[in-house]
matplotlib code that plots the C-alpha trace (Angstrom):
import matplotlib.pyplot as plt

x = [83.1, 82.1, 83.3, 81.8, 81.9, 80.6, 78.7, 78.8, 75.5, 77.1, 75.1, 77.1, 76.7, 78.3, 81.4, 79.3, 75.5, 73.3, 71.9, 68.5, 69.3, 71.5, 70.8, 67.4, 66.0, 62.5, 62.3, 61.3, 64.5, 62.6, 65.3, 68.7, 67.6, 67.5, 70.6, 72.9, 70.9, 72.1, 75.4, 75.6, 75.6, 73.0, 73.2, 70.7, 70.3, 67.1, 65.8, 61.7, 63.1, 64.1, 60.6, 60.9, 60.7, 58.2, 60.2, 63.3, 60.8, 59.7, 63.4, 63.9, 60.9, 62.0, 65.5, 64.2, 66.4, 65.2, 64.6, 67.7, 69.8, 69.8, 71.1, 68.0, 68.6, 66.3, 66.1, 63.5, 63.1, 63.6, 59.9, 58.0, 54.3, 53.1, 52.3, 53.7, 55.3, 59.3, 57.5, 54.6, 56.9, 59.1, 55.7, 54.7, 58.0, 58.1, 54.5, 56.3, 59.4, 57.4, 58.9, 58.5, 61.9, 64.9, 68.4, 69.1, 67.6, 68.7, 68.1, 68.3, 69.4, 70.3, 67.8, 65.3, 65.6, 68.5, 66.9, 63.9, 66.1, 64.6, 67.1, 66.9, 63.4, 63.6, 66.5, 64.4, 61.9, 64.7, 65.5, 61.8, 61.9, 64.8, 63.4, 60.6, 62.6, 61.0, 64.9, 67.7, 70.6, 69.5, 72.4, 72.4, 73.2, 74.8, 75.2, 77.9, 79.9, 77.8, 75.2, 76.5, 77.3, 73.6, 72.8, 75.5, 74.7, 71.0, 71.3, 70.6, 71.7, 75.1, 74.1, 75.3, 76.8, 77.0, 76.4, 78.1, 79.6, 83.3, 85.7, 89.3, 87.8, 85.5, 88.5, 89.5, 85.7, 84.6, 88.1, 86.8, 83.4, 85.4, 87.7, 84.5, 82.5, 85.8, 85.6, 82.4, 82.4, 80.2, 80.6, 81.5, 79.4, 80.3, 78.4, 79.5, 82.7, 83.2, 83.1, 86.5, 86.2, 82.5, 81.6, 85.3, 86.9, 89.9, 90.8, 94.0, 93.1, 93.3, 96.7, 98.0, 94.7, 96.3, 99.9, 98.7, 96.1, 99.2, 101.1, 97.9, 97.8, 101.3, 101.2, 98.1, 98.7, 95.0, 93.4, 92.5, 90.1, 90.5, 87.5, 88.7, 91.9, 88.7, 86.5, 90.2, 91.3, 87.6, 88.2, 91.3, 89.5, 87.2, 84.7, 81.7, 80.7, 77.3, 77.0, 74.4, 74.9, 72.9, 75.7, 76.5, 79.9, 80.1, 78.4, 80.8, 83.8, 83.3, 82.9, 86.4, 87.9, 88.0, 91.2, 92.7, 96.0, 95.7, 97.3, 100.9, 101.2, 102.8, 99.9, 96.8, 98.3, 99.0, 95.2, 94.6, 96.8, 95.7, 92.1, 92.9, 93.8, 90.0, 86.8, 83.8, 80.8, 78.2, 75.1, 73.3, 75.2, 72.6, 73.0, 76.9, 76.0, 77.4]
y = [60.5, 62.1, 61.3, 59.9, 59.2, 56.9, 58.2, 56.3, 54.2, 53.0, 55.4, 56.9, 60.7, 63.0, 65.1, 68.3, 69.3, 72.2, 74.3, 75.7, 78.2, 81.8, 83.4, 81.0, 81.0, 81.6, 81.3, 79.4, 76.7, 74.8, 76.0, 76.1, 72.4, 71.3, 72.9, 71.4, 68.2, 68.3, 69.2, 66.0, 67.1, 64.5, 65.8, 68.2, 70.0, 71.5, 72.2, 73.3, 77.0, 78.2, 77.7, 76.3, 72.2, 72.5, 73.7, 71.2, 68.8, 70.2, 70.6, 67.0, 66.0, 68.1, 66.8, 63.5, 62.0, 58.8, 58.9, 56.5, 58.2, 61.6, 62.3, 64.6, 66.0, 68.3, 69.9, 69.8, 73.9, 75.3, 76.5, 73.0, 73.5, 73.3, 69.5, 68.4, 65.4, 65.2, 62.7, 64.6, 67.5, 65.6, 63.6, 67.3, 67.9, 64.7, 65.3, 68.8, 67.5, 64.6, 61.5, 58.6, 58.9, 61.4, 60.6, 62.4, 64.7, 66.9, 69.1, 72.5, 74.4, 72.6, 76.0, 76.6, 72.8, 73.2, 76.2, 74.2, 70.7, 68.9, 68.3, 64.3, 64.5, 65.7, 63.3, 60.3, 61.4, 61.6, 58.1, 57.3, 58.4, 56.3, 53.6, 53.1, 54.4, 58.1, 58.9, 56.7, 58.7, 61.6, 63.7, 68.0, 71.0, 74.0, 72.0, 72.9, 70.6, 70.3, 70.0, 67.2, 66.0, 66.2, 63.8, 61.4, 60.6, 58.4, 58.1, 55.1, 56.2, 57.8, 61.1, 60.7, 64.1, 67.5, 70.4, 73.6, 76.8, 75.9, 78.3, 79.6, 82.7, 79.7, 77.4, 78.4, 78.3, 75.0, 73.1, 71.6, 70.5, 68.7, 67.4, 65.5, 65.0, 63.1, 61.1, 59.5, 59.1, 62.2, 63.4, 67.3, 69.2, 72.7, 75.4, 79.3, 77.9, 81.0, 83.6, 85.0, 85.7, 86.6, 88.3, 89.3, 91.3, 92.4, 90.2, 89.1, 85.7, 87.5, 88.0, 83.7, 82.4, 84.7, 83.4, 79.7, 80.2, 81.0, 77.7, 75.5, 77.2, 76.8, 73.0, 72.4, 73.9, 75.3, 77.8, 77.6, 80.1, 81.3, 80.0, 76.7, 77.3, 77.5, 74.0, 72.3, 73.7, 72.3, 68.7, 68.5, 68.9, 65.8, 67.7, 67.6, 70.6, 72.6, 75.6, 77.7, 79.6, 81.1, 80.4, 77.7, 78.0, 78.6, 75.6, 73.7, 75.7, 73.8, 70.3, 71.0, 71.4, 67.8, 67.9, 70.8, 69.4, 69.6, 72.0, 71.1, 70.5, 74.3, 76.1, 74.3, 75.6, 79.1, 79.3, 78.3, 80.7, 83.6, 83.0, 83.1, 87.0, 87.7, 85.9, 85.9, 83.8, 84.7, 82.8, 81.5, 83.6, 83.4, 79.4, 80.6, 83.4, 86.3]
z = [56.6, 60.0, 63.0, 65.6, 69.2, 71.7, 75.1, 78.2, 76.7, 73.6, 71.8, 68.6, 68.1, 65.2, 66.5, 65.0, 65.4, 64.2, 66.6, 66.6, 69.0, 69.3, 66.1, 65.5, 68.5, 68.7, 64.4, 61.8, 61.3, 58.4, 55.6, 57.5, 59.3, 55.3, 54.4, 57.3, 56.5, 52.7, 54.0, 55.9, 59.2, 60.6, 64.5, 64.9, 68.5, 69.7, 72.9, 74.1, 75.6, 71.5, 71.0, 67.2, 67.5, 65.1, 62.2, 63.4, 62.6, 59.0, 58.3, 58.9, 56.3, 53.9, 53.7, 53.1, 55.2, 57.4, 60.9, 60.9, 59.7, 62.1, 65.4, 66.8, 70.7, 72.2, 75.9, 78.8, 79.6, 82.8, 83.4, 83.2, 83.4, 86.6, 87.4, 84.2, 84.1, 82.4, 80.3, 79.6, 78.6, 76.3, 74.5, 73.9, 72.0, 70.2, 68.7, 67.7, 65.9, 64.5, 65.6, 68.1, 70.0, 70.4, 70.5, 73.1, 75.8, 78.5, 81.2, 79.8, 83.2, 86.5, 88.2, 89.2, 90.5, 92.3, 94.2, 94.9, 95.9, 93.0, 90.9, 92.0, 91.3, 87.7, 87.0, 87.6, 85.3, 83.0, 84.1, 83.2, 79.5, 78.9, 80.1, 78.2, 75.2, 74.0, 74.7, 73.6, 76.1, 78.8, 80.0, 81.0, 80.3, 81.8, 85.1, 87.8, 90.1, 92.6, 90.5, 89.0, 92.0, 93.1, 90.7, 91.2, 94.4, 93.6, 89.9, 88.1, 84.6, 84.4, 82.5, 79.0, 78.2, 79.8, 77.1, 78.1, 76.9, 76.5, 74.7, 76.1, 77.8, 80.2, 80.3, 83.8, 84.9, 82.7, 83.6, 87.0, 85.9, 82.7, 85.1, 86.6, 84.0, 82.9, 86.0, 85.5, 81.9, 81.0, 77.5, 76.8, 74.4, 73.4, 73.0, 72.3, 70.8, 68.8, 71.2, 71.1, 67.6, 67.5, 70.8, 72.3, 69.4, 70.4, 73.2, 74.3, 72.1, 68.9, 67.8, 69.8, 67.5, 64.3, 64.7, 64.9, 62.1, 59.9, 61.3, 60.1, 57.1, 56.0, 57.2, 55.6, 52.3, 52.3, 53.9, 58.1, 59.7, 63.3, 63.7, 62.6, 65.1, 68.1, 67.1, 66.9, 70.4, 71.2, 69.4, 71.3, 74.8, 73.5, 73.5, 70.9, 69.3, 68.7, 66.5, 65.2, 61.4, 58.9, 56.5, 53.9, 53.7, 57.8, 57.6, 55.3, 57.3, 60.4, 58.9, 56.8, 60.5, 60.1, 58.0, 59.7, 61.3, 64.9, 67.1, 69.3, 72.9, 73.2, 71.0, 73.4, 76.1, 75.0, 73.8, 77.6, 79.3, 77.0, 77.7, 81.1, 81.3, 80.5, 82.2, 79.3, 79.6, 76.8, 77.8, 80.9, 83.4, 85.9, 86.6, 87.0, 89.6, 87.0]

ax = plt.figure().add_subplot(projection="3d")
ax.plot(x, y, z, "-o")
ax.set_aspect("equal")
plt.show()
């Protein structure tokens, strides 16, 4: 049975979605959206920038599975049209995925708004699709303290969740905007959670994530990947987590982290000091000023 968990709104999302970005962006996502789909991973995460809502949408009809029964987010891009409404822009992507609501929906990027000091602005038209229902929960992505902060000050809705990259070589960056995302009951969703392994070969990480992969193991009596070792570290932070494969058994890898035992006290924080010694972000460095 998958987890779930509860945003700020009472709305229930899966611990684990399928991205449609990274290694799909800008393709056809028809055959992998079926394949999480009959893997029972129901939260599926898509966004307007990865230019392929229209195959997230055939991969939800050709699953067969109801509207119901699926978790669907997608993500209002950074580069609206010019004059176009947040509402406009989200019935465009509805149409698209071929359905009458999502789930959820967030602001992609906190710029160029922020730039532009209309970042209030565009989170009332968030406010607007909420209320009349074409999103169940709104929330961001990628937003900084103060941008979060921005939006705190007038809003009306609480923002559901923040999605961000979040893996040990962030920690030290991501900890603050955790810390108030915390605060105000915003949700963490991770993104990039497999970077150490994937895009940092090599890293001061590998050998602390080896030695605890082994502990796991042995506890468990089954085998652990280190990649299983990263989406526990990320369970443990609360955080909800989005990944992107063209895999079947990746895919059935990260929903066996389920049963994985979790990690001590002493082990989360030797992931976090180790991460520490090297600075990484992998995506949307711009918004971060790297």
């Amino acid at each position: 049975m998958t987890k779930l968990i509860t945003l700020n709104d009472g709305t229930q999302i899966p611990w684990l979605g399928f991205g449609t970005g990274t290694a799909l962006y800008g393709k056809d996502a028809t055959d992998l959206i079926r394949l999480a789909i009959e893997n029972e991973i129901t939260h599926l995460d898509g966004a307007q920038m990865y230019n392929n809502e229209d195959t997230l949408g055939a991969g939800i009809r050709a699953s067969g599975k109801p509207r119901s029964e699926l978790f669907i987010t997608t993500k209002l891009k950074p580069d609206m049209e010019p004059g176009q409404s947040v509402k406009e822009s989200l019935k465009a992507s509805l149409a698209k995925l071929g359905v009458d609501y999502v789930d959820l929906f967030l602001i992609h990027s906190p710029t160029p708004a922020n730039k532009d000091g209309k970042l209030k602005q565009l989170w009332e038209g968030m406010e607007e699709v909420k209320r009349e229902g074409l999103a169940k929960s709104i929330g961001v992505s990628n937003f900084k303290v103060e941008d979060l902060k921005v939006i705190l000050e007038d809003a009306k809705v609480i923002p559901s969740m923040n999605q961000i990259e979040l893996h040990p070589y962030v920690w030290k960056a991501a900890e603050p905007i955790v810390k108030l995302c915390e605060e105000n009951g915003i949700h963490i969703t991770s993104y990039g959670g497999q970077t150490p392994i994937v895009r940092v070969q090599g890293g001061p990480l590998d050998p602390v994530l080896a030695s605890i992969r082994k502990r796991l193991e042995t506890t468990r009596g089954k085998p652990v990947t280190t990649g299983q070792v990263l989406t526990k570290w990320i369970l443990q932070k609360n955080a909800i987590v989005v990944t992107t494969t063209t895999k079947e058994s990746r895919i059935k890898e990260f929903l066996d982290t389920q049963d994985v035992p979790d990690l001590t006290t002493e082990e989360v924080h030797e992931i976090e000091a180790t991460g520490a010694q090297l600075h990484k972000r992998a995506y949307m460095r711009h918004v971060f000023g790297e």
